[in-house]
C-alpha positions as CSV (number, residue, x, y, z in Angstrom):
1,X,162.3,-89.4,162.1
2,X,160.0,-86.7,161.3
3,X,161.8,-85.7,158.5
4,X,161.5,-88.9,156.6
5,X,157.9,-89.3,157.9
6,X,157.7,-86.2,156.2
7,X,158.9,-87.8,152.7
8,X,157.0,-91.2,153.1
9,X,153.7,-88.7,153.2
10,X,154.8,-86.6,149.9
11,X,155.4,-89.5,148.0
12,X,152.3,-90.6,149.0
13,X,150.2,-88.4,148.2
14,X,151.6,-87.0,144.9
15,X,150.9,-91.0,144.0
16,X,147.3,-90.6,144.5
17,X,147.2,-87.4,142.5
18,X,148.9,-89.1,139.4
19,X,145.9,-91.9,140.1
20,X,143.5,-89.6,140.3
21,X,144.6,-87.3,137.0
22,X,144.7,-90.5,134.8
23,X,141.5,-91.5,135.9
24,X,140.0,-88.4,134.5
25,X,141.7,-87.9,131.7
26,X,141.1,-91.1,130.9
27,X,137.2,-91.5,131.7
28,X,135.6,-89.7,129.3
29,X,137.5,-90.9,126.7
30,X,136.2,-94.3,127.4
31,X,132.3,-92.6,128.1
32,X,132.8,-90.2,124.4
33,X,134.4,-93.1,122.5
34,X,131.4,-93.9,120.0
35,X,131.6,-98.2,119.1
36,X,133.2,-99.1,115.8
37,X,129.1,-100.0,114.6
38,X,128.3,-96.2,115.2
39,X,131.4,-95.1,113.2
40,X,130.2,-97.8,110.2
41,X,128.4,-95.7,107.8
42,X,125.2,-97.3,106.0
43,X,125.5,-97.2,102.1
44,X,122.7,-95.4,100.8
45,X,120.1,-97.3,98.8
46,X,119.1,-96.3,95.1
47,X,116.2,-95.1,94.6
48,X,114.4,-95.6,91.3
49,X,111.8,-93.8,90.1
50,X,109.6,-95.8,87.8
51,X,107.5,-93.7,84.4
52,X,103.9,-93.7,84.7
53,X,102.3,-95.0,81.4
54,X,100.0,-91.8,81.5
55,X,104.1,-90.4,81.4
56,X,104.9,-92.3,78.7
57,X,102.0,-91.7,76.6
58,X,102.6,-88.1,76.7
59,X,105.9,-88.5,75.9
60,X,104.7,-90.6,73.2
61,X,103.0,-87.6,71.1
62,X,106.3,-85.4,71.1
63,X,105.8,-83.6,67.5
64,X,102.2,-84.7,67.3
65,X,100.2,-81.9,66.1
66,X,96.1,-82.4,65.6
67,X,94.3,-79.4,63.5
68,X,91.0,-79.0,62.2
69,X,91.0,-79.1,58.8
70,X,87.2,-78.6,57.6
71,X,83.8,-78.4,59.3
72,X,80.2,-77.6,58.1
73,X,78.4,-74.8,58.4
74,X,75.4,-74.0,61.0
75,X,72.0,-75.6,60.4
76,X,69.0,-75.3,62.0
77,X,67.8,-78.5,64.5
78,X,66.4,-81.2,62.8
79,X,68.5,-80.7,59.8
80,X,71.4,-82.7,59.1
81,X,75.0,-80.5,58.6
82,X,75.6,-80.7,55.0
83,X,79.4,-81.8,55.5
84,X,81.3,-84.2,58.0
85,X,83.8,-82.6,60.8
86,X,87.8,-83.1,59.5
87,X,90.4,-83.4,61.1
88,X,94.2,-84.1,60.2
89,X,96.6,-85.3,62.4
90,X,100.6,-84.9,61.2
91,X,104.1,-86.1,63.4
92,X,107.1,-84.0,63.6
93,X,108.5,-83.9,60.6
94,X,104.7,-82.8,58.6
95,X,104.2,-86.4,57.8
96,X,100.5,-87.6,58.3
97,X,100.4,-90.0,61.0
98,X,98.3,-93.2,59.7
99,X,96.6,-95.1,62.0
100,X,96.9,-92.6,64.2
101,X,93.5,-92.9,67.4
102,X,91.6,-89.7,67.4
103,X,88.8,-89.9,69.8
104,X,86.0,-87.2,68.6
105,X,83.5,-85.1,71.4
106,X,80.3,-83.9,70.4
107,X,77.0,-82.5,71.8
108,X,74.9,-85.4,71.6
109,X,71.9,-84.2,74.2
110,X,70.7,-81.7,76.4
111,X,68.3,-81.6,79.2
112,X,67.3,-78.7,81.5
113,X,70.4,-76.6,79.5
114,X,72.6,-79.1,80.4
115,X,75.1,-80.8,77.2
116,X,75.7,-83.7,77.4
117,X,78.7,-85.0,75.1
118,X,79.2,-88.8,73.4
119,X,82.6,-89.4,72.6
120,X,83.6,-91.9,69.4
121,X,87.1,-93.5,68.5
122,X,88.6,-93.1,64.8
123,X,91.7,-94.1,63.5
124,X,93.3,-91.6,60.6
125,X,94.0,-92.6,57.0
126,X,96.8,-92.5,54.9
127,X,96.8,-89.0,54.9
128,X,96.6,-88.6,58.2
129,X,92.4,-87.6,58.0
130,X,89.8,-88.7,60.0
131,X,85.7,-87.6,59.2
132,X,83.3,-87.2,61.3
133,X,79.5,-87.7,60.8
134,X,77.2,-86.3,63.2
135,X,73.9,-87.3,63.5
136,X,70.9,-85.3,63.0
137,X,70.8,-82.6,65.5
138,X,67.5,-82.4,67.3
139,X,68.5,-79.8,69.7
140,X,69.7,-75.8,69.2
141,X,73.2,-75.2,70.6
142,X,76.4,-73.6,69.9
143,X,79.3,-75.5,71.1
144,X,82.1,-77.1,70.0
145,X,83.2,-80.5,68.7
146,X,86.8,-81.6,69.9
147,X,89.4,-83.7,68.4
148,X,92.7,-85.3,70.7
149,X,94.7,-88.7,70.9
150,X,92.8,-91.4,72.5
151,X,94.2,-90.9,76.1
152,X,96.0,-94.9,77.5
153,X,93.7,-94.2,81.1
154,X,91.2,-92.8,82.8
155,X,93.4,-90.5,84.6
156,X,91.8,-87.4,85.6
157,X,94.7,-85.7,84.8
158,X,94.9,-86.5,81.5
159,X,92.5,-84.2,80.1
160,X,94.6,-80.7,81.1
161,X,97.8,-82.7,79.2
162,X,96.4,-83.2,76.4
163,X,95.0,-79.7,75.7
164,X,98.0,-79.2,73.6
165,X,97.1,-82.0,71.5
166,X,93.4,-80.7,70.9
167,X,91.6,-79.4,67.9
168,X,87.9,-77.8,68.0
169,X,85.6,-77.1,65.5
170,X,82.4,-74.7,66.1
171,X,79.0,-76.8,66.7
172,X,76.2,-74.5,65.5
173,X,72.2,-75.6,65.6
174,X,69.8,-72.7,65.4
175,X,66.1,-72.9,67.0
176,X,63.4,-73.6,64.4
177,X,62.0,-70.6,65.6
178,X,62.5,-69.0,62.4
179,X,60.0,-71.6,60.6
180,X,57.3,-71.9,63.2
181,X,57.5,-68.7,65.1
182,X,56.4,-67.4,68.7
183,X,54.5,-65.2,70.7
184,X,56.4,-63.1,73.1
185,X,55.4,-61.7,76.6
186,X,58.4,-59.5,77.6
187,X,58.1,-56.6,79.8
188,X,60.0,-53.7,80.5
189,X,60.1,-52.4,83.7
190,X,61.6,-49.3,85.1
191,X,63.8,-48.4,88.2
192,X,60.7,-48.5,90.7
193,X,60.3,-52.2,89.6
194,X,57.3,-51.4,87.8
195,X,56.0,-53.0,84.5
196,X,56.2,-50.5,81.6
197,X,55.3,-51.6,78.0
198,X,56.2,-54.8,75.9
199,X,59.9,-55.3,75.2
200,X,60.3,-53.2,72.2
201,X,63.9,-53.9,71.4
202,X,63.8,-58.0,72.1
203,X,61.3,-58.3,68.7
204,X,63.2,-55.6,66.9
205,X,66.5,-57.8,67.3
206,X,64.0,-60.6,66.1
207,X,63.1,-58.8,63.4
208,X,66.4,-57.4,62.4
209,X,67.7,-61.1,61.8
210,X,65.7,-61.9,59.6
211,X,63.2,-63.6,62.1
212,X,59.4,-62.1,61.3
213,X,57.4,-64.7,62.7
214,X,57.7,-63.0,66.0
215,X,55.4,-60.6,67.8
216,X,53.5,-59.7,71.3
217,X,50.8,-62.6,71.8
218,X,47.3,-61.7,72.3
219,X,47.3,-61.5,76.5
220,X,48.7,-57.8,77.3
221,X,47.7,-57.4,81.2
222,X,50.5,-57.6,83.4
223,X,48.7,-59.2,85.8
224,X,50.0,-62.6,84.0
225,X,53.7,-61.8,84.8
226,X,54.6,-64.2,87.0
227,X,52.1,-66.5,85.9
228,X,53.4,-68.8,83.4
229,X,50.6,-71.6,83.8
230,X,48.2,-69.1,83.5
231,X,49.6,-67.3,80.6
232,X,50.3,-70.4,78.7
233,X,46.8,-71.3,79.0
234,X,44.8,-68.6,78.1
235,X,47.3,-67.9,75.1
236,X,46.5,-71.4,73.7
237,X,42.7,-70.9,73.9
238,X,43.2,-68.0,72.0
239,X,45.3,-69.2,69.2
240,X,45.8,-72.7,69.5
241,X,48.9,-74.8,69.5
242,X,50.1,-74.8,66.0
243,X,49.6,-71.3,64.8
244,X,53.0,-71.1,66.3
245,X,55.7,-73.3,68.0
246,X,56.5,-71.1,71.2
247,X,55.5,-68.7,73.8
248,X,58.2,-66.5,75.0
249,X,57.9,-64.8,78.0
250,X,59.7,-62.7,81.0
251,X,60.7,-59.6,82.1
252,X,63.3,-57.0,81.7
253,X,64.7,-54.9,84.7
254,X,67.0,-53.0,86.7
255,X,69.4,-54.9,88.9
256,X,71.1,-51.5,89.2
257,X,69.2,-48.2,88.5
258,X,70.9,-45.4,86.4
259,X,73.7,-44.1,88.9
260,X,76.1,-41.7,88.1
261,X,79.7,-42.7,87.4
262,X,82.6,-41.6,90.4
263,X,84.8,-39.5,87.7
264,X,81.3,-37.5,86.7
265,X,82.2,-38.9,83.1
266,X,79.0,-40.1,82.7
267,X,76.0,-43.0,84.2
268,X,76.0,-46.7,84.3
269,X,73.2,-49.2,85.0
270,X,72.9,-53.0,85.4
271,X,69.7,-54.1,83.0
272,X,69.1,-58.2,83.4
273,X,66.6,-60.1,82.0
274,X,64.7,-63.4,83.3
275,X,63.3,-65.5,79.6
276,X,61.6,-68.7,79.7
277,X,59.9,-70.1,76.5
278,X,57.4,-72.8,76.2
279,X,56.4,-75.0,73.3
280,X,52.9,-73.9,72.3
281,X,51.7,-77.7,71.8
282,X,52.4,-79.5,75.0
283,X,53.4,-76.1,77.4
284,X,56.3,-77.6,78.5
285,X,59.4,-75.7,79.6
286,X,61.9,-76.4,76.9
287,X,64.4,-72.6,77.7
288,X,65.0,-70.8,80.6
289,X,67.5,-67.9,80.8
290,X,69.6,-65.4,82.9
291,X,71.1,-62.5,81.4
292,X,72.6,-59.3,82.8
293,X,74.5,-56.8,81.2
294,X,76.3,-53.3,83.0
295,X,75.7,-50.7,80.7
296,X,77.5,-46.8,80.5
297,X,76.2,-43.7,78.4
298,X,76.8,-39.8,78.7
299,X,73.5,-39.3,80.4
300,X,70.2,-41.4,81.1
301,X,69.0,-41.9,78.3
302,X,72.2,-43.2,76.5
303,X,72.9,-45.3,79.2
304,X,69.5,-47.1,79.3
305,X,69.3,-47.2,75.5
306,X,72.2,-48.7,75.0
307,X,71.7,-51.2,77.9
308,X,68.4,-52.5,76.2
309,X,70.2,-53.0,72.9
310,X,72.8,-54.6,73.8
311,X,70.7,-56.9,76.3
312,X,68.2,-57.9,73.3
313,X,70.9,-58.9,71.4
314,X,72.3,-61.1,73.7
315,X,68.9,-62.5,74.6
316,X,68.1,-63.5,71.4
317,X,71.6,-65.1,70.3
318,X,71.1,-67.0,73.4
319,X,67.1,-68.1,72.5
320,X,68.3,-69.2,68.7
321,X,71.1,-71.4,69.8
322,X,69.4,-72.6,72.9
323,X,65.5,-72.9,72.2
């Protein structure tokens, strides 16, 4: 009796064991087993990336090449330039492009030494030419006029793409000063910040271009620097207002006194000058300048020498193509 007790109880229990081992082995297969719609994969959609125009048009001048082919010489303001602006525009194989839109930039005003630039469409020729005609130029400048395909938009962007495509010619209007003269005011001052003398080396680079009609008005006290109103003023009571067609007037200093170099090779200085100019009729404001220049020399007095030259000469390139 207890020996097959002792049977009925084996079997039993080994029977629950099988139970319980394929109830595990077989649970997480059922909790793992991802659902057919997980397994389907989603085919993957096309995309298609569409060319801008601004694209396109670029692509469009593959081979185009735009050159200058002539432009005038400098004249003085109020002159007309005695020939038109060319320019040629050819495709890839050196054949002119006829018909071809070129759209011109010029200087067409300027206001408180700002330039402002008009902008004109012209289509080539049969040889691939376009002229340009300015108008009289009523102001002094030296700029540039540009030639490039008429861009399809707007776009910003445009302008840095089609840079490649771009042709300049030099845009040069002297100052009349060389026909009506002016009266200069400029002072010198040295490296305590003190007024000196009258800027010798601004009239000499006056004088060395060929412009004579320049020299130190008749108001020498310093006490006017500083004073344009002033200064205008009493000049004009003294000579009038069409004796000559500008007052020049400013001052010359150190921004950076003679200082010896760190390799003992020699000295260097910063010398800027401050320029304004009126027109001796009305006293209006019509220049107004900033110019510095860093200067090196063996000693002192090559340093400062050569500063002051070199600073009058780019004082007065700046005054003839921007008075």
């Amino acid at each position: 009796m207890k020996k097959t007790m002792k049977k009925e109880t084996l079997i039993f229990t080994s029977t629950i064991a099988m139970i319980l081992f394929a109830s595990c082995a077989s649970a997480p297969e059922a909790d793992n087993a991802p659902s057919a719609a997980h397994h389907k994969e989603k085919a993957p959609k096309a995309i298609i990336m569409q060319e801008s125009k601004e694209d396109s048009f670029i692509k469009s001048l593959e081979g185009i090449s735009v050159q200058k082919f002539s432009s005038p010489k400098e004249v003085v303001k109020g002159k007309n330039f005695a020939a038109p602006f060319v320019f040629s525009v050819t495709k890839a194989d050196g054949s002119p492009a006829e018909g071809f839109a070129l759209t011109i930039e010029y200087p067409a005003s300027k206001a408180d030494g700002t330039i402002t630039f008009n902008k004109t469409e012209i289509l080539t020729d049969a040889e691939g030419k376009i002229s340009f005609t300015a108008e009289q130029p009523a102001f002094a400048v030296k700029s540039t006029v540009k030639a490039y395909p008429t861009p399809i938009s707007e776009d910003a962007s445009l302008a840095e793409r089609l840079k490649p495509f771009t042709a300049e010619a030099d845009w040069k209007v002297k100052s009349d000063l060389a026909s009506k003269g002016a009266v200069l005011f400029v002072w010198d001052f040295n490296e305590k910040d003190r007024p000196v003398n009258n800027s010798y080396n601004i009239q000499a680079e006056f004088r060395s271009r060929g412009i004579t009609m320049v020299g130190n008005g008749p108001i020498g006290e310093t006490s006017y620097i500083g004073k344009p109103k002033a200064l205008y003023k009493d000049t004009y009571d003294i000579i009038g207002g069409s004796a000559y067609g500008y007052l020049i007037y400013g001052t010359i200093k150190f921004d950076q006194p003679v200082t010896a170099l760190e390799d003992e090779s020699g000295y260097y200085c910063i010398l800027k000058a401050e320029i304004e100019a009126v027109g001796m009729k009305k006293g209006d404001v019509i220049y107004s300048s900033v110019t510095t220049y860093e200067s090196k020399g063996k000693n002192w007095n090559e340093c400062v020498s050569k500063g002051k030259e070199k600073l009058a000469e780019l004082v007065v390139s700046d005054i003839i193509y921007g008075l």
